[in-house]
Each structure stands twice: as structure tokens, then as C-alpha cells.
NUPAPA-874149 format. One record per residue (C-alpha): residue in one letter; y, z, x; residue number from 1. Coordinates in steps of 0.1 Angstrom, whole numbers, always signed. Each point is the difference from the previous one (the first is absolute). Layout:
! residues N
{"A" {Y Z X} NUM}
...
! end
This chain:
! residues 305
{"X" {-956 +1026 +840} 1}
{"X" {-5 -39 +8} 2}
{"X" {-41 -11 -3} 3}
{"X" {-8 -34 +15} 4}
{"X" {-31 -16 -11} 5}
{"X" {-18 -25 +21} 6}
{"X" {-16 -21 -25} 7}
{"X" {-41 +1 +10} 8}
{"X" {+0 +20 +32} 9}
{"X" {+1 +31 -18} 10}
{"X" {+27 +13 +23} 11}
{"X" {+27 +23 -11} 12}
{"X" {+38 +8 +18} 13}
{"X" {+15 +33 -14} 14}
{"X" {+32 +8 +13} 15}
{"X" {+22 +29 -16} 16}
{"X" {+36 +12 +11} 17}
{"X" {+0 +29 +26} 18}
{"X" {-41 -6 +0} 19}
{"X" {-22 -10 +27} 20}
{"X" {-9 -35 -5} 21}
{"X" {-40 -13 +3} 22}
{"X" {-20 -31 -8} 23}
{"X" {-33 +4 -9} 24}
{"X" {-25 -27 -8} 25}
{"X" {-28 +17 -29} 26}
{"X" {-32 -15 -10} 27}
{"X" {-22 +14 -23} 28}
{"X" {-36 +12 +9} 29}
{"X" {-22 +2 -26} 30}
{"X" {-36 +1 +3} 31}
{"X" {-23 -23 -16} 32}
{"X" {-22 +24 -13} 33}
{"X" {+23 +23 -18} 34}
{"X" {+8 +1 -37} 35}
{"X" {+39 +7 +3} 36}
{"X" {+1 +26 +26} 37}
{"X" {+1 -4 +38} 38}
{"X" {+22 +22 +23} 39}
{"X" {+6 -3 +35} 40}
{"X" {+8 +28 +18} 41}
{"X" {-7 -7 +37} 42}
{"X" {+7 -22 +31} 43}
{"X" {-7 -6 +38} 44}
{"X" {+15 -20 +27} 45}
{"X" {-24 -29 -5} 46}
{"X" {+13 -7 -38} 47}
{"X" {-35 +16 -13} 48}
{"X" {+6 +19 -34} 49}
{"X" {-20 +27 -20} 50}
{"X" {+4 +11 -37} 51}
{"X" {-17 +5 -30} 52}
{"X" {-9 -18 -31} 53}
{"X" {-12 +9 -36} 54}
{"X" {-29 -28 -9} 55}
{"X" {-8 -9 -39} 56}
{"X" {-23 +28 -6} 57}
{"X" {+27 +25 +13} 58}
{"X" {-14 +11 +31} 59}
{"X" {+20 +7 +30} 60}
{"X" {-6 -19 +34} 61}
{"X" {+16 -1 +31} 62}
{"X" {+11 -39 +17} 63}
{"X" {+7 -12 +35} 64}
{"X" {+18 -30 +0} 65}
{"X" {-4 -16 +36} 66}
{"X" {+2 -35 +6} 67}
{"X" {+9 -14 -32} 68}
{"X" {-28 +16 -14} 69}
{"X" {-7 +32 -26} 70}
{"X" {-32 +19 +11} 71}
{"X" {-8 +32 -23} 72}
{"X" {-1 +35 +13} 73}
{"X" {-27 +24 -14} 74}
{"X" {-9 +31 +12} 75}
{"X" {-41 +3 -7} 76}
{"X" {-6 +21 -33} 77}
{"X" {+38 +4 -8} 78}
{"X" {+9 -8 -32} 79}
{"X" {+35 -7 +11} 80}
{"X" {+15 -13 +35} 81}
{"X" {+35 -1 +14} 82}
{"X" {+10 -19 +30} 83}
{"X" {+34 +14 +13} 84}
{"X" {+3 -4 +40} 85}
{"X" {-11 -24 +21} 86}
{"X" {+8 +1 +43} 87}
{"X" {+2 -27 +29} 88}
{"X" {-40 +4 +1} 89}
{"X" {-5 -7 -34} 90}
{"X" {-10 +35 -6} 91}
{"X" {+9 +9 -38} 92}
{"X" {+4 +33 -16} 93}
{"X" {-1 +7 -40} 94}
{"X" {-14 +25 -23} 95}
{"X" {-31 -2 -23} 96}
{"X" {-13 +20 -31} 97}
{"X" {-36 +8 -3} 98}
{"X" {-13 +29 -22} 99}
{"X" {+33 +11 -15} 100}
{"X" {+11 +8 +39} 101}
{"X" {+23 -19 +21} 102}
{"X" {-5 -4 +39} 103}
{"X" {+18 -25 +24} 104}
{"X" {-14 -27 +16} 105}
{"X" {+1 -19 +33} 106}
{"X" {-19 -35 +4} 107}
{"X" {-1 -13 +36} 108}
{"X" {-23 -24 +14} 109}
{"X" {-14 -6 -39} 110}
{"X" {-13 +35 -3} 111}
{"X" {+15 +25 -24} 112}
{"X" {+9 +36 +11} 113}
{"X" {+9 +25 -29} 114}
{"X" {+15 +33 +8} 115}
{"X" {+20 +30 -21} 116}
{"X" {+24 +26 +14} 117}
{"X" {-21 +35 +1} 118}
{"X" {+4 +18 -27} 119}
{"X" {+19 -24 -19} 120}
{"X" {-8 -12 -36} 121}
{"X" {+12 -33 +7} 122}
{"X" {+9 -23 +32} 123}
{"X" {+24 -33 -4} 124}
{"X" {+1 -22 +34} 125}
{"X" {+29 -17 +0} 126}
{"X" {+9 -15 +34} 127}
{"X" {-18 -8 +35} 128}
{"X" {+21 -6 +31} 129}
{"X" {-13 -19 +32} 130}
{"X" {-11 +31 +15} 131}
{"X" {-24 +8 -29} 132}
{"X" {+15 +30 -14} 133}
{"X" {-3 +2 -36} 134}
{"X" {+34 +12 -22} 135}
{"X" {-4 +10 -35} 136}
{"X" {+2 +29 -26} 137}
{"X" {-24 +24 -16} 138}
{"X" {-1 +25 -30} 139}
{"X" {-14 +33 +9} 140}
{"X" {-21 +25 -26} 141}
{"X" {+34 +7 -20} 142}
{"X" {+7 -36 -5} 143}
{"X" {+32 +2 +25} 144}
{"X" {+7 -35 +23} 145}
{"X" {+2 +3 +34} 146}
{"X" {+4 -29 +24} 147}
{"X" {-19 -4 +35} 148}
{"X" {-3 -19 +34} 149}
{"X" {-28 +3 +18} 150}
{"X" {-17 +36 -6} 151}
{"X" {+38 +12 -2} 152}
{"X" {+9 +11 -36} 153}
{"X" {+35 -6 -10} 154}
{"X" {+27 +14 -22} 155}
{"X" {+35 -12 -1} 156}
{"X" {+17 +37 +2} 157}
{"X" {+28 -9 -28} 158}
{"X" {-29 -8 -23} 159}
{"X" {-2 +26 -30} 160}
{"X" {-36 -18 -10} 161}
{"X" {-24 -23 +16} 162}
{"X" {+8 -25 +32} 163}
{"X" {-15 -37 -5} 164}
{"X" {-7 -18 +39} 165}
{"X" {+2 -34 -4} 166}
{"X" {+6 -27 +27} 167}
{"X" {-8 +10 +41} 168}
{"X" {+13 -22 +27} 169}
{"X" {-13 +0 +39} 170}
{"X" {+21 +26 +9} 171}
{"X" {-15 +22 -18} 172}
{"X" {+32 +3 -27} 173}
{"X" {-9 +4 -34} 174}
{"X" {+21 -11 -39} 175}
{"X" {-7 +20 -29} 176}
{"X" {+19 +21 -29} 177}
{"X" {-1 +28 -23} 178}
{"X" {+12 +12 -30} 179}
{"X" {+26 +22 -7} 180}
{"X" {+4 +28 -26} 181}
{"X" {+16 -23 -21} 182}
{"X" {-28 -27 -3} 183}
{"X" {+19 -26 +26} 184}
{"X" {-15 -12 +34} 185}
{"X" {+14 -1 +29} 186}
{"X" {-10 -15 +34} 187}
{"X" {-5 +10 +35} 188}
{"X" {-10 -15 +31} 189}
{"X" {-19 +26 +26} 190}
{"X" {+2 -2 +37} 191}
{"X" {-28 +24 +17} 192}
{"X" {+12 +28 -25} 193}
{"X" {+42 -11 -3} 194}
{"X" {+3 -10 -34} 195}
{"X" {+31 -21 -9} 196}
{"X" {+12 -8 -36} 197}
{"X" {-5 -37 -13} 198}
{"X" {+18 -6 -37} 199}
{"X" {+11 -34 -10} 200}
{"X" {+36 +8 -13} 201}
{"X" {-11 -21 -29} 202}
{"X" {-32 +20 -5} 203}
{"X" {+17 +28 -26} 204}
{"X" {-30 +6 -17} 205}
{"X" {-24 -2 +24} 206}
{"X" {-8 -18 +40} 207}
{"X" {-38 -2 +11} 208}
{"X" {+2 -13 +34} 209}
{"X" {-37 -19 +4} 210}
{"X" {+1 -14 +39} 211}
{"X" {+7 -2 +34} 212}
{"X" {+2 -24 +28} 213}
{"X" {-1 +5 +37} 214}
{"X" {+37 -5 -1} 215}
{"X" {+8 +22 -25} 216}
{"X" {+8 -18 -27} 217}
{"X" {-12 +14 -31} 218}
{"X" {-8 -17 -38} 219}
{"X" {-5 +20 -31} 220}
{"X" {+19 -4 -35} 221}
{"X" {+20 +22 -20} 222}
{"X" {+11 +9 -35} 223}
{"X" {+37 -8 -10} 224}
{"X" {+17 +21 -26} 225}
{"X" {-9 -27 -28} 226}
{"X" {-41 +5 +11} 227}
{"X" {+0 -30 +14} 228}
{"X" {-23 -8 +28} 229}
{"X" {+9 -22 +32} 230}
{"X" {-14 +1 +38} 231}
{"X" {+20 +9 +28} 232}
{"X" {-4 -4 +41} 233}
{"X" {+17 +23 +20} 234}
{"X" {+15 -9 +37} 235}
{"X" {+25 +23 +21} 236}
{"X" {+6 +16 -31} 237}
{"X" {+12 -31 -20} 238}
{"X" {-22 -4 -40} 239}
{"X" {-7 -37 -8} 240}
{"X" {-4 -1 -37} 241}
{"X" {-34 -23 -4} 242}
{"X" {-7 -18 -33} 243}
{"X" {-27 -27 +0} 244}
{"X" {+16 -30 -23} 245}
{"X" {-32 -11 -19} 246}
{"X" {-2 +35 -15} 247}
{"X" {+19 +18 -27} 248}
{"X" {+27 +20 +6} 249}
{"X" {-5 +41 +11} 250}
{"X" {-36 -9 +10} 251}
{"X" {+2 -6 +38} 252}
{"X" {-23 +26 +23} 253}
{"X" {+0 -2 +39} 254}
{"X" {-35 +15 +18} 255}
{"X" {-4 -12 +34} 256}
{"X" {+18 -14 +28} 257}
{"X" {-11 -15 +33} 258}
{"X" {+16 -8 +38} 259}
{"X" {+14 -31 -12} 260}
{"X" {+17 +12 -32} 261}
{"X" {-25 -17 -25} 262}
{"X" {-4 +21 -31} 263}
{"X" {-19 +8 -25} 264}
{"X" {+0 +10 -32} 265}
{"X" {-5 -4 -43} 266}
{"X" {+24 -13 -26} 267}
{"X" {-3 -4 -37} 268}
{"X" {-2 -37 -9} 269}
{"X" {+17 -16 -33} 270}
{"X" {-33 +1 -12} 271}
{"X" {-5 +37 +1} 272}
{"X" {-24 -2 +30} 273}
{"X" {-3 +22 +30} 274}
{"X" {+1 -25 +31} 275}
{"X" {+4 +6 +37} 276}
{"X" {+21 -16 +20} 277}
{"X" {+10 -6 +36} 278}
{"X" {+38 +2 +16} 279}
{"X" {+12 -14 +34} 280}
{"X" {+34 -14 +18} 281}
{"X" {+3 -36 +3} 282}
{"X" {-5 -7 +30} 283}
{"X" {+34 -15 +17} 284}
{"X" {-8 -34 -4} 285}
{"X" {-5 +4 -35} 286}
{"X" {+37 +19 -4} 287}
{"X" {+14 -29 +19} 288}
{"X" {-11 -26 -30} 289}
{"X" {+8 +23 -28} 290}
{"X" {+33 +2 +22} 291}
{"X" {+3 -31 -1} 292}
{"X" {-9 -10 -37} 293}
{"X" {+29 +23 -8} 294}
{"X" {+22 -18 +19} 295}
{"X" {-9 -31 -14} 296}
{"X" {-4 +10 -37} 297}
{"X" {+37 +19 +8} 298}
{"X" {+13 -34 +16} 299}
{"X" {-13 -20 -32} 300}
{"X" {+17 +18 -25} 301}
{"X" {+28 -1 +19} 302}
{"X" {+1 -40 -2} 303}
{"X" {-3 +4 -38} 304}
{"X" {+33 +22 -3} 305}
! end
């Protein structure tokens, strides 16, 4: 595998023999008021990113990151937030825990709506799609997972246990996974009931798939057979391995992906530190100059032969 640095634009070219070849441009997301944790785990179409972030004192709060700037998420007497979805309105969905209990959330307009699955002892909102439907999963009273869309439970029917719903696109599709007898996860994307199998072929240990655009690409990350941790995205059925460059090796996660590609995600820095960080194409112009410093750096050592 040949890894080309671009000294300062935190830009990485990855290109492996018989793999598909990306560029992706990372920077790192971290919010000012968090004390070596922030995660991001969602996108929309107008570049507008939700997480969540551990301050000083160890509490857990939910960020939207819009604009350039970090505003905190807080669901009113929670003593822990999570920001996870966020749609072309700006409408975000998360999860909070009050009480011991924890109940999904939707804030639209500045006003928080809480909600829990009936008969459920626990409700995590994950995604929001443009049409407002809520995706997610929920443990019912004997502590089994079960993912849903809408008010439409779902189980992936090759799961032996519990069925996580993760990421919802406009279609109504839906990314998720389960886990298998033998303790390793495997993904799925569901079309209005079809389930289709989704396993990064590097993912031996493990692939949680995490999100889903409008085209149907999908992010997540999986476990290689070392334990190692690295992102994916998922187009046509072709894994791109993703591994931000400012972290260590192994610790790259993939959450959230929107109509323009951008994603999102954490890494571990050198540091130890949970950060977030932010992935997208060049766009072409930018290829053609890194193109074109190739060329020139190729042509200069060429002079020196």
C-alpha cells in the first residue's frame, strides 16, 4: 500500500493493488468544551454536524457544530445527552438519561421532545431522515435489542440475539447489525422489510454498519482479525478502508454520512484522546493540484538522476 501525505492540508491518498482507490481530506473536530472526548456521529446536506462530548467534570453533552461554531446539546433534567442525527431542517435526534431510564429525543425549532418505545426499558435515537422519521434501537423487559423506524419494530431474521437500527436515509432504508452466536456482528441494510447482508471482507471479527445516505452509500467500521479498528464507506458494493492520519493506528470509527459524501466520525489521537473528525473528496480542482505537484515533485527527481 502507497500513503501520500500532503504536508499541512491534512489530506491523505491510499491506493492498494486490486483495491478501490479514494482521497479523502480529514480534519479533526474537537469541541472546545470537552476534556479529551468528542465524537461525531452525524451529518446533513448543509455541512451541519452533531455529536457528543465528555466535559471536565465527566458529564455527557450533546454538540451541534454549525457555522464554525460548537453549541451544547442538553436535554432539560438529563444527566447525560447524545446528539446522533441531524436532517436538511436542522432537526436532530439523540438519546438522553434521566432517572436511571433512557428515552430518545427530537429537538426541532429549539424545543426538546423525549419519547420511549412502549413497553420498552430503554429507547436509543439514532438517526432522522428529511421526512422526520426517527430510526433507532430499543431493549425490551428481557434486556433483548431490537432496532426500529418509525413505530415499525425491526429484527434482522438471521439474528440469533438483539438487532441494533442505526442510520435512516429519505427512502425510508435503514443500516444496522447484530450479533451472532459467536459474539461477531454483522451488518444489514433493510429496504421496506428486504434485508440484504453488508460485511466488510476485512471486518472478520466484527462489521457495524452506522449510516446511510440518500444514494445508498453506507459508513460504519469493522474489526480485522488483529482487533484493529478502521472505518469503511460502502458504494455499489465496493469497502473503502477509512483511517484518519492524525490518529493512531486501529482506532478509526465511521458514524454518519450525508448527500455529498462528507463524513463523520472519531479516532484515537497520539495523545490517547477521543476526537471527531470530518471526511470529504477533494473537490476536482483540488485533485488537479495534488495531480499536478506529483508531477512536478516526479519530474524533479527525475532531473536529479
Amino acid at each position: 500500500m502507497k500513503i501520500c501525505w500532503l504536508i499541512g492540508a491534512g489530506a491523505v491518498l491510499v491506493a492498494g493493488a486490486g483495491a478501490a482507490q479514494a482521497s479523502y481530506s480529514f480534519v479533526t473536530l474537537t469541541d472546545p468544551a470537552a476534556n479529551g472526548y468528542t465524537v461525531a456521529q452525524g451529518i446533513n446536506a448543509a455541512g451541519q454536524v452533531v455529536g457528543t462530548y465528555f466535559d471536565a467534570a465527566g458529564a455527557q453533552h450533546g454538540f451541534l457544530l454549525s457555522g464554525g461554531s460548537y453549541s451544547a446539546i442538553d436535554v432539560p433534567g438529563a444527566v447525560a445527552t447524545q446528539a446522533n442525527g441531524i436532517n436538511a431542517a436542522g432537526d436532530i435526534a439523540g438519546y438522553s438519561t434521566s432517572g436511571g431510564t433512557t428515552t430518545g429525543f427530537v429537538l426541532s425549532g429549539g424545543s426538546y421532545a423525549s419519547f420511549a418505545v412502549p413497553a420498552s426499558t430503554g429507547t436509543f435515537s439514532w438517526g432522522i431522515n428529511n421526512a422526520n422519521t426517527l430510526s433507532g434501537s430499543y431493549n425490551d423487559a428481557g434486556g433483548t435489542s431490537h432496532g426500529f423506524a418509525g413505530a415499525s419494530s425491526i429484527d434482522d431474521p438471521a439474528a440469533s440475539g438483539g438487532t441494533v437500527v442505526r442510520g435512516i436515509n429519505s427512502a425510508g432504508q435503514v443500516v444496522g447489525y447484530y450479533t451472532d452466536a459467536a459474539g461477531v456482528a454483522h451488518s444489514f441494510v433493510d429496504s421496506g422489510g428486504s434485508f440484504t447482508a453488508l460485511n466488510d471482507p476485512a471486518g472478520v471479527l466484527g462489521t457495524f454498519a452506522s449510516g446511510i445516505n440518500d444514494a445508498g452509500q453506507v459508513v460504519g467500521y469493522f474489526l480485522n482479525a488483529a482487533g484493529a479498528t478502521s472505518g469503511f464507506v460502502e458504494s455499489g458494493g465496493t469497502f473503502v478502508t477509512l483511517n484518519d492520519p492524525s490518529g493512531l493506528p486501529g482506532f478509526t470509527q465511521a458514524f454518519g454520512i450525508n448527500n455529498q459524501g462528507q463524513i463523520v466520525g472519531s479516532f484515537v489521537d497520539t495523545a490517547g484522546s477521543i476526537q471527531g473528525f470530518e471526511a470529504s473528496v477533494p473537490e476536482p480542482a483540488s485533485l488537479g493540484l495534488l495531480g499536478f505537484a506529483l508531477i512536478g515533485l516526479g519530474t524533479a527527481r527525475r532531473r536529479r538522476i
